[in-house]
C-alpha positions as CSV (number, residue, x, y, z in Angstrom):
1,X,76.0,104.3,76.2
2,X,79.0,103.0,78.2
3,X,78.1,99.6,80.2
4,X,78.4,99.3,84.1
5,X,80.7,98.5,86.2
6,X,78.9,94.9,86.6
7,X,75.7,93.7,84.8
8,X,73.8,91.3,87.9
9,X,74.6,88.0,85.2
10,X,78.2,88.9,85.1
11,X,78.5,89.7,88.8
12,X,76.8,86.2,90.0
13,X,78.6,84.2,87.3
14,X,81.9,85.5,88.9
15,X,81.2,84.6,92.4
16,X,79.4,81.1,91.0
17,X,76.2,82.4,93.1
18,X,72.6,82.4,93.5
19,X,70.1,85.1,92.7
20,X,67.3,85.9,95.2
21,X,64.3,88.4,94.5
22,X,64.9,90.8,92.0
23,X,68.6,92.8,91.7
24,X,69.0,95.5,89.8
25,X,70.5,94.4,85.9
26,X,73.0,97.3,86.3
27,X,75.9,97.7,89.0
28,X,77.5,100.9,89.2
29,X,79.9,99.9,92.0
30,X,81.1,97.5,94.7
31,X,80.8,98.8,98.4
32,X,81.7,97.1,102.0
33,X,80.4,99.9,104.1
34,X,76.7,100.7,104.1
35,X,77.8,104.2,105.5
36,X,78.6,105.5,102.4
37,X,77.1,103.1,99.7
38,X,76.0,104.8,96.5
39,X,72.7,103.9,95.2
40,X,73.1,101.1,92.4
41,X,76.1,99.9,94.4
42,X,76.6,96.2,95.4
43,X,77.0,95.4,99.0
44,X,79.6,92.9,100.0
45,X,78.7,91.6,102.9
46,X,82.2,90.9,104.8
47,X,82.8,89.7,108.1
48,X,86.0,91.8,109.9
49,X,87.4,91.7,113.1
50,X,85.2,93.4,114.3
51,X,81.9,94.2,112.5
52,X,80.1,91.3,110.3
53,X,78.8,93.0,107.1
54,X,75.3,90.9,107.6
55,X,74.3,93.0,110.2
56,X,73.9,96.1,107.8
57,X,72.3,94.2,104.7
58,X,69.1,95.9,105.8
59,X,70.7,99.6,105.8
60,X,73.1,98.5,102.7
61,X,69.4,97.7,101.0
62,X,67.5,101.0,102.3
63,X,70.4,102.8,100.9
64,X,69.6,101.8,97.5
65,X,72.2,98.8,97.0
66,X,71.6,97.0,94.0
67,X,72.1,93.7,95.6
68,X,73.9,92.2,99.1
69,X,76.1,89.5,98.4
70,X,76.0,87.5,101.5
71,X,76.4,84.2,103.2
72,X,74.1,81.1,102.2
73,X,73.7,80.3,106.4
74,X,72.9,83.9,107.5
75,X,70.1,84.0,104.2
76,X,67.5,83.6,107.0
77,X,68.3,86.2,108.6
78,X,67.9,88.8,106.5
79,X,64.7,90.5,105.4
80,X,63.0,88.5,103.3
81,X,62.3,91.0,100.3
82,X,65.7,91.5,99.9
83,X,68.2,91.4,96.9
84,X,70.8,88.8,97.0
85,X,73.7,87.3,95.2
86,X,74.0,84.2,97.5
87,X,77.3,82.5,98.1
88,X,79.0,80.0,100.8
89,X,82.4,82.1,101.7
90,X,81.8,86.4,101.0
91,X,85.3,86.8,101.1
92,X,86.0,84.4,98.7
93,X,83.0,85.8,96.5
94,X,84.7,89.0,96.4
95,X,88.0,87.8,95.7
96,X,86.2,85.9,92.7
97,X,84.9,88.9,91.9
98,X,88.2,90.7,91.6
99,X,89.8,87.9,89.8
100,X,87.1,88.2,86.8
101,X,87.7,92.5,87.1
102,X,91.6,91.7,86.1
103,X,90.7,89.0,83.7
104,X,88.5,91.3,81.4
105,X,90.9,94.4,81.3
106,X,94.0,94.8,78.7
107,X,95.1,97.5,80.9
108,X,98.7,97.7,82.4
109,X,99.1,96.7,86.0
110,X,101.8,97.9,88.2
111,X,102.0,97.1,92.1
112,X,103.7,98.3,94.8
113,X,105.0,96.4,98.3
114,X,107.5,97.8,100.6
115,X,108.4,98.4,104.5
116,X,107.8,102.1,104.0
117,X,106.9,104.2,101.1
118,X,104.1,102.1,99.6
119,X,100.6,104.6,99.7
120,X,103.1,107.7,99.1
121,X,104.6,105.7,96.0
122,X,101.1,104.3,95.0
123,X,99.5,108.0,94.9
124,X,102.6,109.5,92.9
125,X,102.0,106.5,90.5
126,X,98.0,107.3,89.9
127,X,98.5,110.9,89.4
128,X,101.7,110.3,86.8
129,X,99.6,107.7,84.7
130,X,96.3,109.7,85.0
131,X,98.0,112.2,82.7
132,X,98.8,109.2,80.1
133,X,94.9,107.4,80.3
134,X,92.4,106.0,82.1
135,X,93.8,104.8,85.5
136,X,92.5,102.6,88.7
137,X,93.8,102.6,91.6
138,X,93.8,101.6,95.2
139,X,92.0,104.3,97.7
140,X,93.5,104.9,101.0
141,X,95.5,102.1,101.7
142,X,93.7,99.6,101.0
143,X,96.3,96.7,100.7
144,X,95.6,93.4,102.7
145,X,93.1,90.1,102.1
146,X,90.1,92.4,101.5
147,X,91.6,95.5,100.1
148,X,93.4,93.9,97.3
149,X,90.7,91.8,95.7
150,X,87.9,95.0,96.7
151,X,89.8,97.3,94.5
152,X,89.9,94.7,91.5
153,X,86.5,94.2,91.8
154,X,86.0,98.3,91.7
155,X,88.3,98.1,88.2
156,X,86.4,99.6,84.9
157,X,86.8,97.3,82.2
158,X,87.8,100.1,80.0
159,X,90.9,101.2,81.7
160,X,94.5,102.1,80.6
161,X,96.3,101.3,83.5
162,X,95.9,100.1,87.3
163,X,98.1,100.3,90.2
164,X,97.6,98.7,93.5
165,X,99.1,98.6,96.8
166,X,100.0,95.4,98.9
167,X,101.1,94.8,102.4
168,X,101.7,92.6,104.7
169,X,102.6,91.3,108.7
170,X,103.3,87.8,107.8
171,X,105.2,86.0,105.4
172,X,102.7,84.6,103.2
173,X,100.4,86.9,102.9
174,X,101.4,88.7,99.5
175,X,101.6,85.6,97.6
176,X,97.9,85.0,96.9
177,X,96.9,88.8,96.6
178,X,99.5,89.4,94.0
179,X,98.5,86.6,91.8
180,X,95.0,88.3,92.2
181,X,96.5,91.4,90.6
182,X,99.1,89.8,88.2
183,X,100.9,92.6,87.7
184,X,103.0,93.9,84.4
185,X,105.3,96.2,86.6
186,X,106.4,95.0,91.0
187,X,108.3,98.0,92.9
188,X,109.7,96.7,96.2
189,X,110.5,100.4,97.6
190,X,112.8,99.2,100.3
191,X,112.9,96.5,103.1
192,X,113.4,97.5,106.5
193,X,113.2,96.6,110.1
194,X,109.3,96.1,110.5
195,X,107.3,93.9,112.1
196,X,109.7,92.3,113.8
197,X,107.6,90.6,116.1
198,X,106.7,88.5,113.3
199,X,109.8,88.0,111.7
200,X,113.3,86.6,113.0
201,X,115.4,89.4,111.2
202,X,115.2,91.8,107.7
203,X,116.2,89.1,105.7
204,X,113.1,87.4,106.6
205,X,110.8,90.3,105.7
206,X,112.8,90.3,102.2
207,X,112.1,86.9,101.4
208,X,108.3,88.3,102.6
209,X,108.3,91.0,100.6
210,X,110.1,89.1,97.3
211,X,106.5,87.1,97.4
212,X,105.5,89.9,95.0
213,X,107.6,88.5,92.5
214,X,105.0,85.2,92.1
215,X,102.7,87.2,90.4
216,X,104.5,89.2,87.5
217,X,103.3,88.2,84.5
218,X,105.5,86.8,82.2
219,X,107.9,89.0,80.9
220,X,107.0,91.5,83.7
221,X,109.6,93.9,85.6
222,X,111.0,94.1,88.9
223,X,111.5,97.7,90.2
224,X,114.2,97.7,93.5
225,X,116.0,100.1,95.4
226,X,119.9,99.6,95.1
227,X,120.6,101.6,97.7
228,X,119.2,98.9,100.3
229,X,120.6,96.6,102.2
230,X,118.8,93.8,101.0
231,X,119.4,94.8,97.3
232,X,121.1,91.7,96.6
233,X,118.9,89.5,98.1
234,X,115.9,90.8,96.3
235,X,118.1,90.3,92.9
236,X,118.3,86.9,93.5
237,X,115.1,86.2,95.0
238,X,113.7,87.8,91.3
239,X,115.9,86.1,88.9
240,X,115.6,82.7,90.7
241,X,111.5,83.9,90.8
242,X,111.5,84.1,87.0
243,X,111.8,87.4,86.4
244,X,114.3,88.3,83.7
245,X,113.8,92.1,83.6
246,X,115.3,94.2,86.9
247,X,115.3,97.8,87.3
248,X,117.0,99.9,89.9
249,X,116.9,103.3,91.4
250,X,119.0,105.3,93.9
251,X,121.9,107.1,94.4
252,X,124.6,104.3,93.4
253,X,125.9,104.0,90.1
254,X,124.3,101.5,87.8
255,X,120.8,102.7,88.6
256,X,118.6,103.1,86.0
257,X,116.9,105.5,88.1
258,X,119.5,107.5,89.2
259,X,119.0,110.6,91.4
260,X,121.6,113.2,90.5
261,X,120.3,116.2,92.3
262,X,117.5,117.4,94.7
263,X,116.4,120.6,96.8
264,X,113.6,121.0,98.9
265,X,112.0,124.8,99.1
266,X,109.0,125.9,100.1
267,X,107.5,122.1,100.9
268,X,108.4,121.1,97.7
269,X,111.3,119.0,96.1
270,X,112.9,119.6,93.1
271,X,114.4,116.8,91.1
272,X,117.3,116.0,88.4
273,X,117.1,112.5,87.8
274,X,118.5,110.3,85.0
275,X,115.9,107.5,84.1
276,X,117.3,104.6,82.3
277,X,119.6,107.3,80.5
278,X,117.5,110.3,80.0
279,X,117.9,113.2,82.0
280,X,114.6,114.8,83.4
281,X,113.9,117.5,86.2
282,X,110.9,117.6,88.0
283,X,108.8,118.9,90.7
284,X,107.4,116.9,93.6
285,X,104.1,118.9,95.5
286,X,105.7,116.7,98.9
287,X,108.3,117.6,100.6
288,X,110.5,114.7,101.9
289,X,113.4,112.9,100.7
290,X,111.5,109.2,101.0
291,X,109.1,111.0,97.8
292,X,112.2,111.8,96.1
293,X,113.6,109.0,95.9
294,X,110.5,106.8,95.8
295,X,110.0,108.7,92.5
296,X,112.5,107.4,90.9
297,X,111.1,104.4,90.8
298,X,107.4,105.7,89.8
299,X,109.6,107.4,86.8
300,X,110.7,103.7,85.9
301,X,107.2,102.5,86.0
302,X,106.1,104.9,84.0
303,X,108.4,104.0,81.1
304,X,108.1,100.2,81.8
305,X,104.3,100.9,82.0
306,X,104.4,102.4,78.6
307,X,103.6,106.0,79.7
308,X,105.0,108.8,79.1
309,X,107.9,110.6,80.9
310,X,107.6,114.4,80.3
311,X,103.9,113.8,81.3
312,X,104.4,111.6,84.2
313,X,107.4,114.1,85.6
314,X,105.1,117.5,85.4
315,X,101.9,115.5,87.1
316,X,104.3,114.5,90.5
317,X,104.0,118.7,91.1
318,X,100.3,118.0,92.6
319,X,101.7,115.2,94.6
320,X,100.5,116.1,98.5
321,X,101.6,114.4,101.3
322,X,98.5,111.5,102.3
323,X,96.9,112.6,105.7
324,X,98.8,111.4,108.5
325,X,102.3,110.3,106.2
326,X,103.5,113.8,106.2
327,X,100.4,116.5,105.7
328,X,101.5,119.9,106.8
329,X,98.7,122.3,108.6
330,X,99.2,125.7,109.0
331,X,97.6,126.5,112.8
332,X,96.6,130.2,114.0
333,X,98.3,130.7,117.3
334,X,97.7,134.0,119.0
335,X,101.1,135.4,118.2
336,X,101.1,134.0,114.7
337,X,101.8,130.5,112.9
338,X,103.0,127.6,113.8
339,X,103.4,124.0,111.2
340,X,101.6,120.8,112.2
341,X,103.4,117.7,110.4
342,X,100.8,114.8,110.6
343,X,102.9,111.8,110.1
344,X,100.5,110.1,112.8
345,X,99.2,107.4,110.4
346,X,101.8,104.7,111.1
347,X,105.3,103.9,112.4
348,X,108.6,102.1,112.1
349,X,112.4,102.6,112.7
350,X,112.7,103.6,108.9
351,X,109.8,105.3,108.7
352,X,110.7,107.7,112.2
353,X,113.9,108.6,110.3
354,X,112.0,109.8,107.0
355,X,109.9,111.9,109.4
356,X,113.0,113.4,111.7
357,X,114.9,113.8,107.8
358,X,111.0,115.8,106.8
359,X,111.1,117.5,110.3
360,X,114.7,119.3,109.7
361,X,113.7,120.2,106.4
362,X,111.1,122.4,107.6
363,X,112.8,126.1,108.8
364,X,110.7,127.1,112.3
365,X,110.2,130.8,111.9
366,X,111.9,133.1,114.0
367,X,111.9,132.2,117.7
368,X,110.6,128.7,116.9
369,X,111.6,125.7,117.3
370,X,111.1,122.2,116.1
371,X,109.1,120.0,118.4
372,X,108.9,115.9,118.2
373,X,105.9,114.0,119.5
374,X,106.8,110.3,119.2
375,X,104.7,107.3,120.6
376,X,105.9,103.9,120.5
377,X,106.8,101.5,117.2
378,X,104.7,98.4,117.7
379,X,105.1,94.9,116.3
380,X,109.4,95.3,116.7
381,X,109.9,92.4,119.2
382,X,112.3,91.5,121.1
383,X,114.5,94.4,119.8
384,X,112.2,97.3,120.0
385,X,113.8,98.8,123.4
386,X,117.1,99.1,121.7
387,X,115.2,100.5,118.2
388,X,113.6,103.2,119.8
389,X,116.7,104.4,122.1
390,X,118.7,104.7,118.5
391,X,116.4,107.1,117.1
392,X,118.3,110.0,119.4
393,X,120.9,109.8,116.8
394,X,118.5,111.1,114.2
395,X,116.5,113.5,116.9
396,X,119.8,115.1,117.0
397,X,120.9,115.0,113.5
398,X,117.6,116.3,112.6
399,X,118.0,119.5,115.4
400,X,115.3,118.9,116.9
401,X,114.7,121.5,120.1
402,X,112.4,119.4,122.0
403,X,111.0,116.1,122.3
404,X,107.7,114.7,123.7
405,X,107.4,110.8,124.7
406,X,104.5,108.3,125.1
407,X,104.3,105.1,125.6
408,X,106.5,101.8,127.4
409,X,108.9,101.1,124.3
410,X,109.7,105.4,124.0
411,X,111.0,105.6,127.4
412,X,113.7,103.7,126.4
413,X,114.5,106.8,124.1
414,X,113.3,109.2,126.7
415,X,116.2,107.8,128.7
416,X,119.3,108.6,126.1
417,X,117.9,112.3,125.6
418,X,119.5,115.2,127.2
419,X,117.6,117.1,129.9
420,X,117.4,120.2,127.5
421,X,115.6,118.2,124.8
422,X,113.0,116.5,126.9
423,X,109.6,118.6,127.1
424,X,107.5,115.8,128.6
425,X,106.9,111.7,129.0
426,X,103.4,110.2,129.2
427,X,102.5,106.2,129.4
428,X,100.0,107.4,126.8
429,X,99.4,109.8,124.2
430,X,96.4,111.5,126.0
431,X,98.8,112.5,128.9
432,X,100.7,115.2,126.5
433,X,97.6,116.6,125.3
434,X,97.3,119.8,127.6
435,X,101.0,120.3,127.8
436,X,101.6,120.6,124.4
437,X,98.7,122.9,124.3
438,X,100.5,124.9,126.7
439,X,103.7,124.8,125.3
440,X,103.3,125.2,121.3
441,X,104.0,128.8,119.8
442,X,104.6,130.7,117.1
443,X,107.2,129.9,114.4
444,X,107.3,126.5,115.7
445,X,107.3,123.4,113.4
446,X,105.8,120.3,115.2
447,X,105.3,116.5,114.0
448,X,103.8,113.9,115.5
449,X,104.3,110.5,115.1
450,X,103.7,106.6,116.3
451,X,102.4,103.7,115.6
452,X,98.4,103.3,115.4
453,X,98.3,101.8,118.2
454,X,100.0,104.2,120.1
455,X,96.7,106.7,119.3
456,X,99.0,109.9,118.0
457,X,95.9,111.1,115.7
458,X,94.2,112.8,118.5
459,X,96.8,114.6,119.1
460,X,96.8,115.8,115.9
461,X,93.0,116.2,115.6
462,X,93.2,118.6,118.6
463,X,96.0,121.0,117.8
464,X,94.1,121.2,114.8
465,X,90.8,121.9,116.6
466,X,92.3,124.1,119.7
467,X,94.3,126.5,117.0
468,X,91.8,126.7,114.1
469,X,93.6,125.4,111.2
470,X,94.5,128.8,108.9
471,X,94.5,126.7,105.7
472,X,94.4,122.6,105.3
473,X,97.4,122.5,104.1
474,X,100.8,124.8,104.1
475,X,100.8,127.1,100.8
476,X,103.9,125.8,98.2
């Protein structure tokens, strides 16, 4: 009989807490959300920004949680027949938690930081090392303060390997969640300009990103993108971090991960790569040439991870773009298709080129045309008029037919366009909704993309609802 996830005297040694009334002796999981708690799950009782996890101990408990772990000056509070774990800071409880879930494991840990690339990379990474053995890893993106040690805490003790995203706004922050994780394996998939409000230039968001490097455990490798600017800086930030083994990938020569060919067809990629000297050819299930090349560093993973290769390179053909980072819908239009490119999840200057670069990949069918919706890039600063006017160059490298603008920071890129090229400018995303309803037909290819802030996802939601979706995603 295989043991839970936590027994109740494990789980309240680990947060150093108190037992009150009568917990279950078996924990099947770890939960923040009482929406969809599992019976026998644990219920971490969080505060966020803007919910505070102590006001659904009742429905975690009527759900069938196991126990709440909550705060010792909100106990009275709470029904009194309750089942509690009792601590003074839930936050730091959980990240005790997760620091006990990577203490008991033997597995092999690999994590992933980066301006762009980081969910996309972290997926390709759990479905190459699911083919080798047991493998945990991060859902959705679950990569900041909570996310990090909530995914630990989630991690069987019998596993073979576990990956796990990290991100960050501010310098800082990846420093205490990757010595949480302790990692075996750090890719850095590239460092661009992001967040900029936050930081005074790239090299700054290097030096933020390089905080991944304070965790590797000894002996551990650093994956990083030669191709980037800041390659060198991220060499030297690792070897004067400590860390004496450094892998690269790209184009460049040198690279141990070394792209030598690629074609996209059909919304797929195929790949011939060399990885650290043997050749290998590949499939990837996404189309996009950020997957491509962000699998060259999964590939070194893989063989830093122990893994195998052939195994790891077949299992990247059931890659699929994440919702909203590149999923394609097929929509029914009265006179027959048209593709929906969701890329509405998030948004940067590097990030808007991947999509435009995904965007003229995709061949509109005949009498179509490919369409941009682009709200603004948020978090860019004092630079982030000029950032958005510069994306016409790749709007236009990209041939794109027509482009739709929302938001204060786009106009400053609705302004460089050519007439023939604007379709329409809103101050906000909700303003283009009946237009492009209007406008969209068949054998066009559309994608929509902004920040989250910038609300694109509607947009999305209701091409998808107005033209019945024909299948979720577009047949490879």
């Amino acid at each position: 009989m295989s043991l839970p996830l936590w027994t109740l005297e494990e789980f309240a040694a680990a947060v150093s807490g108190s037992v009150v009334g009568t917990p279950a002796e078996a924990i099947t999981g770890v939960s923040i959300d009482s929406r969809t708690l599992e019976p026998g799950e644990a219920f971490i009782a969080i505060a966020g920004d803007r919910f505070d996890g102590h006001d659904f101990v009742e429905a975690a408990l009527k759900a069938g949680a196991s126990l709440a772990l909550v705060a010792r000056d909100r106990l009275a509070s709470l029904p009194a027949d309750g089942r509690y774990v009792v601590v003074d800071d839930v936050l730091e409880g959980l990240r005790c938690l997760g620091r006990a879930a990577r203490a008991r494991v033997s597995a092999r840990i690999v994590a992933v930081t980066g301006s762009v690339g980081k969910t996309g990379t972290k997926e390709a990474l759990r479905l190459a090392l699911s083919r080798c053995g047991k493998t945990h890893a991060s859902v959705a993106s679950f990569n900041n303060h909570w996310g990090v040690p909530l995914t630990l805490a989630r991690m069987p003790r019998d596993v073979d390997f576990g990956v796990f995203e990290i991100g960050m706004n501010h310098a800082g922050e990846i420093t205490p969640l990757v010595q949480m994780v302790r990692p075996h394996v750090a890719i850095i998939t590239t460092v661009q300009p992001v967040h900029l409000e936050f930081f005074d230039s790239v090299e700054s968001i290097a030096k933020a990103k390089a905080e991944i490097f304070s965790g590797l455990e000894p002996g551990g490798v650093a994956i990083l993108n030669r191709d980037n600017d800041q390659f060198d800086l991220l060499t030297f930030l690792a070897k004067t971090g400590g860390v004496t083994t450094i892998r690269t990938f790209g184009e460049g020569a040198g690279s141990d991960g070394k792209l030598l060919k690629h074609l996209s067809q059909g919304g797929t990629s195929v790949v011939q790569t060399r990885i650290l000297g043997e050749e290998i050819t590949y499939k990837i299930g996404a189309p996009g040439r950020h997957f491509v090349m962000n699998s060259l560093a999964v590939l070194l993973a893989i063989v830093e991870m122990g893994a195998d290769l052939a195994l790891a390179g077949l299992a990247l053909a059931e890659l699929s773009a994440p919702k909203g980072r590149g999923a394609q819908t097929r929509l029914s239009l009265p006179g027959g298709p048209a593709i929906l490119i969701d890329e509405s999840y998030n948004a940067n200057p590097a990030s808007m080129r991947a999509a435009l670069s995904l965007l003229a990949d995709v061949k509109p069918e005949a009498g179509g045309r490919r369409i941009a919706v682009l709200g603004d890039m948020l978090e860019l600063g004092e630079t982030s008029r000029a950032l958005h006017a510069e994306l016409a160059a790749p709007i236009a490298s990209a041939a794109v037919n027509v482009v739709y603008c929302c938001g204060p920071m786009m106009h400053a890129l609705w302004e460089t366009l050519p007439a023939a090229q604007r379709g329409l400018y809103a101050e906000a995303s909700s303003g283009l909704a009946d237009r492009l309803r209007e406008d969209l037909r068949a054998g066009d290819v559309i994608m929509i993309k902004g920040s989250l802030g910038s609300r694109m996802g509607p947009l999305v939601e209701a091409l998808k609802q107005d033209y019945a979706a024909a299948d979720e995603t577009v047949a490879v």
